[in-house]
C-alpha positions as CSV (number, residue, x, y, z in Angstrom):
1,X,-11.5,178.0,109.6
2,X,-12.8,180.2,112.5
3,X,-13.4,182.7,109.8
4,X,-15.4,180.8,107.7
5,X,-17.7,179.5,110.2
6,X,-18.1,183.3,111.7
7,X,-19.0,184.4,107.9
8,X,-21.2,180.8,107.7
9,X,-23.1,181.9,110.6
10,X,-23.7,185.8,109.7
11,X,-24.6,184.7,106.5
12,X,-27.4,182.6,108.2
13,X,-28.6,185.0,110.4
14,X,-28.9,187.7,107.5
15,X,-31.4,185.1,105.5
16,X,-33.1,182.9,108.3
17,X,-36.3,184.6,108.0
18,X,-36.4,184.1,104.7
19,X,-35.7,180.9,104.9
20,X,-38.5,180.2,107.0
21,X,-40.5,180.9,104.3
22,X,-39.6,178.5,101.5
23,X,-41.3,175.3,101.6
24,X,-38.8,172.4,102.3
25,X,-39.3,169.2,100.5
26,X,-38.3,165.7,101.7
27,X,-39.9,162.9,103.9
28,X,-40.4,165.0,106.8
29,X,-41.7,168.0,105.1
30,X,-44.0,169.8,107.2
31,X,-45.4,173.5,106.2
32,X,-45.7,176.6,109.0
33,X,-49.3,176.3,109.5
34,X,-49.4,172.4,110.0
35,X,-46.5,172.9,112.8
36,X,-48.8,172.6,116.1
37,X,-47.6,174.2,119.7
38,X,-45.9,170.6,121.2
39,X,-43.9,170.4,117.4
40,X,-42.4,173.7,118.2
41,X,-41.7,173.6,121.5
42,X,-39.8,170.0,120.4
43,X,-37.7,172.2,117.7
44,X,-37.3,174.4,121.0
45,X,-36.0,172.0,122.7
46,X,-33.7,170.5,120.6
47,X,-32.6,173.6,118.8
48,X,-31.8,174.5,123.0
49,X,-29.9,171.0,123.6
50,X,-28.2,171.2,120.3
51,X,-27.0,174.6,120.9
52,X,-27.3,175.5,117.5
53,X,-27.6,178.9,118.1
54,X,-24.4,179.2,120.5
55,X,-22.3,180.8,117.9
56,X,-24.9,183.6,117.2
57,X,-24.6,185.1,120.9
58,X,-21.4,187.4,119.7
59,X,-23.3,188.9,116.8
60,X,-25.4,191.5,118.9
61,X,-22.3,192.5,121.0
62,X,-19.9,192.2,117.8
63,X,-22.2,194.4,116.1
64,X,-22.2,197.0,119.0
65,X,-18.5,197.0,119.4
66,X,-18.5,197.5,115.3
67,X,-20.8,200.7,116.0
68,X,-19.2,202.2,118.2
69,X,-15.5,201.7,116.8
70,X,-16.9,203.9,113.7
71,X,-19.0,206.4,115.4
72,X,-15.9,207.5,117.8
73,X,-13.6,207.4,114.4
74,X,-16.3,209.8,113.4
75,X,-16.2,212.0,116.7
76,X,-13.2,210.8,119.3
77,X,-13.8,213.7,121.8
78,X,-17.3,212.2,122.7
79,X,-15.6,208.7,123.1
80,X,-17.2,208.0,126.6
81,X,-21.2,209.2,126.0
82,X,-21.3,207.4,122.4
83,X,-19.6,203.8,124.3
84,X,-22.8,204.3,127.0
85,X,-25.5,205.4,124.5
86,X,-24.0,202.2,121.9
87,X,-24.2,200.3,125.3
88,X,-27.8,201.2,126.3
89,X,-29.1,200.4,123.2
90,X,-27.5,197.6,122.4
91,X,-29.0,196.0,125.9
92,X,-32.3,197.0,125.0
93,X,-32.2,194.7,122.0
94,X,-30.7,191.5,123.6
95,X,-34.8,191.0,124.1
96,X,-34.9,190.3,120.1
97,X,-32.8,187.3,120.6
98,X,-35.6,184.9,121.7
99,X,-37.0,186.6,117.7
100,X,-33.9,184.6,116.4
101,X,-34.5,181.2,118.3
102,X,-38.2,181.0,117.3
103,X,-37.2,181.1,113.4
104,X,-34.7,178.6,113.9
105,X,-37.1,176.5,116.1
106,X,-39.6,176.6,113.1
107,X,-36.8,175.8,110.5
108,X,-35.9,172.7,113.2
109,X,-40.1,171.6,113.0
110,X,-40.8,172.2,109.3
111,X,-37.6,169.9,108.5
112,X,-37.8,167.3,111.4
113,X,-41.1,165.4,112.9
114,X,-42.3,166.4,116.6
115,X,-40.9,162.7,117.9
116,X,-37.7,163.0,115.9
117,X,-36.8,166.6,117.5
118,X,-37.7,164.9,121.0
119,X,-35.0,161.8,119.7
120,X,-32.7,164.4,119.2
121,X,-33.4,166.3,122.2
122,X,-32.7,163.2,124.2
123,X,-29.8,162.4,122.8
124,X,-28.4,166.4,123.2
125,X,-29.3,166.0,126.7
126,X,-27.6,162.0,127.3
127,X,-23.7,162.2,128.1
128,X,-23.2,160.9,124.8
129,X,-24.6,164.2,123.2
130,X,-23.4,166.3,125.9
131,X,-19.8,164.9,125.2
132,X,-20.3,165.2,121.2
133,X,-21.0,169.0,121.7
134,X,-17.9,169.8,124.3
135,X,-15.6,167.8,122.1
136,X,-17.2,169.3,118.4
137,X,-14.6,172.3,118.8
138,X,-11.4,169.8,119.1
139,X,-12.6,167.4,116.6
140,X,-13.0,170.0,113.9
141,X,-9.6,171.4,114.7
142,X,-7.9,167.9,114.8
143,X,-10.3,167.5,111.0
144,X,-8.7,170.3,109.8
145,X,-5.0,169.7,110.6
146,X,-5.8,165.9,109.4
147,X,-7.3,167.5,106.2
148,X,-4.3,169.8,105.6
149,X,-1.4,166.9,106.2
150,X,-3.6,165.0,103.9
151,X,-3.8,167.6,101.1
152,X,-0.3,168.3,101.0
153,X,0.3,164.3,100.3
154,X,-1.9,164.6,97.8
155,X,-0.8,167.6,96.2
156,X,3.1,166.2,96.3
157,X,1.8,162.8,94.8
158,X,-0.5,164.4,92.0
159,X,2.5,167.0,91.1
160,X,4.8,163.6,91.4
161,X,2.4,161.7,88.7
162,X,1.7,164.5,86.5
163,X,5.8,164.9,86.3
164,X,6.2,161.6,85.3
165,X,3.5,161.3,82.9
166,X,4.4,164.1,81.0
167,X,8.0,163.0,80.7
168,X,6.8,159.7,79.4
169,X,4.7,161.3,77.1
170,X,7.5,163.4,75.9
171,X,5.7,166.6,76.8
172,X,8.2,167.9,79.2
């Protein structure tokens, strides 16, 4: 499951600025230019409270560890200086990361209206919401072991069926 959710989320990140540009439809539709200043600091907010973008903050480093694994495959007597220059520069673009919150706070204000991103943001920020986002990791495990246990008894049962059926039809 981790997998999937770390390919979900590069996946997103390689096509959030281009999502920013297709107009959404729906009841809350609301286009880039008519998003004013307090509308996207709202989406900053909640976007912040939600922390949507939580699972992003390994890509940068991920991505700098993946660097430098093949550039010292490619030279492993200068080990040490690429691991510092790989270092330096991946530093230097940690700065880029607000880039990455500002699309997702205008994909957060073109879908939702200014006073339901400061609904949401209230909630985030309630111990209700606060609770729902520690406990999101264990309920999604506990989901997927429930969905497991239930597929299996439903596999069994459909194999048990089927059986039968086709004996009664005489098509064993």
């Amino acid at each position: 499951m981790i997998a999937w959710i770390r390919t979900f989320f590069l996946t997103a990140l390689l096509v959030l600025p281009g999502i920013a540009m297709i107009p959404l439809t729906g009841a809350s539709d609301v286009r880039a230019q008519d998003i004013t200043e307090s509308h996207l600091e709202a989406a900053r907010n909640a976007v912040t409270a939600t922390r949507s973008t939580a699972a992003y903050d390994v890509l940068l480093p991920n991505l700098g560890e993946r660097a430098k694994q093949q550039l010292i495959s490619n030279r492993p007597d200068a080990a040490d200086q690429i691991s510092i220059i790989v270092d330096e520069v991946t530093i230097s673009l940690a700065a880029r990361r607000g880039d990455l919150e500002q699309e997702i706070a205008r994909i957060y204000a073109s879908i939702f209206t200014e006073e339901e991103l400061v609904a949401i943001n209230e909630f985030y920020r309630s111990e209700t919401g606060r609770k729902l986002i520690r406990e999101t990791p264990g309920i999604a495990r506990a989901m997927d072991r429930a969905s497991r246990v239930w597929s299996a008894g439903i596999q069994r049962d459909l194999a048990q069926e089927v059986r039968k059926k086709i004996e009664e039809a005489g098509l064993q």
